[in-house]
N, C-alpha and C positions, 0 to 999 in steps of 0.2 A: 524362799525367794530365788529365782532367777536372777543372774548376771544378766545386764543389760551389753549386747554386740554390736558393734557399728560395724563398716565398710573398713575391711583391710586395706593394704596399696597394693596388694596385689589383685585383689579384685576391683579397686578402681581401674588400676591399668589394665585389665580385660576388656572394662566398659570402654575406658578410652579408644583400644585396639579396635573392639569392635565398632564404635560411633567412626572410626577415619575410614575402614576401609566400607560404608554404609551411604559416606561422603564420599568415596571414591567414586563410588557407581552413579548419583544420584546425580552430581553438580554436572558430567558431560550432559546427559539426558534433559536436566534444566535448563543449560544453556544454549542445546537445538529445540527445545519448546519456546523457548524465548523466539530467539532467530526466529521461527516460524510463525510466531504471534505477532510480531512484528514486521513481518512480511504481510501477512494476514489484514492487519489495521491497514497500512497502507493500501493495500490494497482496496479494500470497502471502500476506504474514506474518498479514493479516486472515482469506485461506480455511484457513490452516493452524489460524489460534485458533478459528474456527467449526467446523471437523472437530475440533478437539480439544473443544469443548465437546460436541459431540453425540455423539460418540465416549463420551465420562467417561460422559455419562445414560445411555446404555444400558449400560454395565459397569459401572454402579453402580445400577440402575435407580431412577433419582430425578432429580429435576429439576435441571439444571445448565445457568449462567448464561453465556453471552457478553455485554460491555457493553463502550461506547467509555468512558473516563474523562479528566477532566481532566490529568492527571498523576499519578504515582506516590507523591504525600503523604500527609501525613493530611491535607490541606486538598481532598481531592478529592472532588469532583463527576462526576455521570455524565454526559457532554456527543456532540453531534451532530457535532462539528466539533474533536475532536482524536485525533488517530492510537495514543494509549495506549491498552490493553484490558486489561478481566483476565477471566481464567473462573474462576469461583468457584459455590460453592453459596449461597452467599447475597448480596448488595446488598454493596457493595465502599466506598460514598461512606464518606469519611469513615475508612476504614481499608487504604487501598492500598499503604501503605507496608508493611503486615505479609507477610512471609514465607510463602510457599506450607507449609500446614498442614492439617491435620485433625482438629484440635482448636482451633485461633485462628479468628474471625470474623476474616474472612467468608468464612474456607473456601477460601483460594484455591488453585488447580491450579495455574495459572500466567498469568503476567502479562507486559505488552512496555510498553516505552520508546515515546514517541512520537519518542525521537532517535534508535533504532538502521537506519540504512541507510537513512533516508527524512528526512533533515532539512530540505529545501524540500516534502516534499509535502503536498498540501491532502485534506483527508475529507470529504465531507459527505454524511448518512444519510437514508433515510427509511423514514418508519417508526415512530421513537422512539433510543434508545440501548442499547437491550437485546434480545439475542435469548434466550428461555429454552427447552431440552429438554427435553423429557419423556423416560421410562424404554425407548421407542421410537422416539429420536430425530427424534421431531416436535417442532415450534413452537407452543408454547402462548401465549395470550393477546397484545396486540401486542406486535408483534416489527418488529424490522428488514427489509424486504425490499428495498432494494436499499442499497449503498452505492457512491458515486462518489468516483474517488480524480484528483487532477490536482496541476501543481506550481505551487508560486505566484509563478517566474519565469517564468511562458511564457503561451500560450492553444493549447488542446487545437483538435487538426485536426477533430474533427467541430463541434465552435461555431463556430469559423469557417475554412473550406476554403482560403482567400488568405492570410492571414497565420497561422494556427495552425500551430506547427512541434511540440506533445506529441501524442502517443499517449497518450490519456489512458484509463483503462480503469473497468469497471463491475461489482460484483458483485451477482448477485441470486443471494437464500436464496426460496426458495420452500417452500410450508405443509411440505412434506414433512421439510423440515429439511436440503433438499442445496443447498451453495454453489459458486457458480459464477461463474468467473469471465467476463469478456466484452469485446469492443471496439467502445463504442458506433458509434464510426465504421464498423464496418465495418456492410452492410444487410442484413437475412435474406434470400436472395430463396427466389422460388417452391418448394413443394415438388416433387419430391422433393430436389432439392438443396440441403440445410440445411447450409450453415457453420456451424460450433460454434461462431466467433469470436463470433458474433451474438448481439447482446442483445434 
């Protein structure tokens, strides 16, 4: 018969040594997949509310709203720099809390969380805070034309090339009323070879 052998301590403390320094490597690289995933979401979930808005105007043929909001209260304002929207037919401040309707001001279609799958990410617009549709899916009066979305633990690789470790991305809505998304970092070159990543 055989002696039965377990695990010395010294050979746990190998496994241990080597599981920390496995986690060394692993947790930064996790944590700019993260960051970027969440850039990412925000990002979608902003072209998905502007195809939905422009989308509604024309099979409703009437003017309908995309706008950034403060948050989801009644205490809400329409703001440049928070990741909550709603689409609605009418001006949302002040009544964001109310249930997507057709009969309640301010008419909303539907509305997003600025905490759902993007809770480190950053927004900032230009433009104003409101994109509005027309019955043909154009942009009426000012509007939003582009939006820049980044996380607010990190700095995005096109600011700076050395130390930026986000992908940070960029959407531009152009007259026509089509949204797009884009990667600033990445650079248009010459035609005819146009990257679509390009802003």
């Amino acid at each position: 018969m055989h002696a039965q052998r377990g695990v010395t301590l010294i050979e746990m403390m190998i496994a241990l040594v080597i599981m920390a320094m496995v986690l060394m490597v692993a947790v930064p690289a996790f944590t700019i997949f993260l960051q970027n995933q969440q850039i990412r979401n925000a990002a979608e979930s902003t072209v998905a509310g502007l195809n939905l808005a422009r989308t509604e105007a024309v099979r409703r043929n009437q003017p309908v709203r995309f706008q950034f909001v403060s948050d989801l209260t009644a205490a809400c304002v329409l703001s440049t720099t928070s990741l909550a929207w709603v689409v609605s037919l009418a001006d949302p401040s002040g009544a964001c809390e109310v249930a997507p309707s057709d009969t309640l001001a301010p008419l909303a279609i539907q509305k997003r969380s600025a905490t759902e799958g993007a809770r480190n990410a950053v927004v900032t617009t230009v433009g104003g805070t409101t994109s509005t549709f027309n019955g043909i899916g154009m942009l009426t009066g000012v509007s939003i034309s582009q939006i820049n979305f980044s996380n607010s633990t990190g700095v995005c690789e096109h600011v700076d090339p050395v130390n930026g470790t986000m992908r940070c991305l960029r959407i531009l809505v152009s007259t026509g009323g089509q949204a797009r998304m884009c990667d600033p970092k990445v650079v248009a070159p010459a035609l005819p070879d146009v990257d679509p990543r390009a802003c």
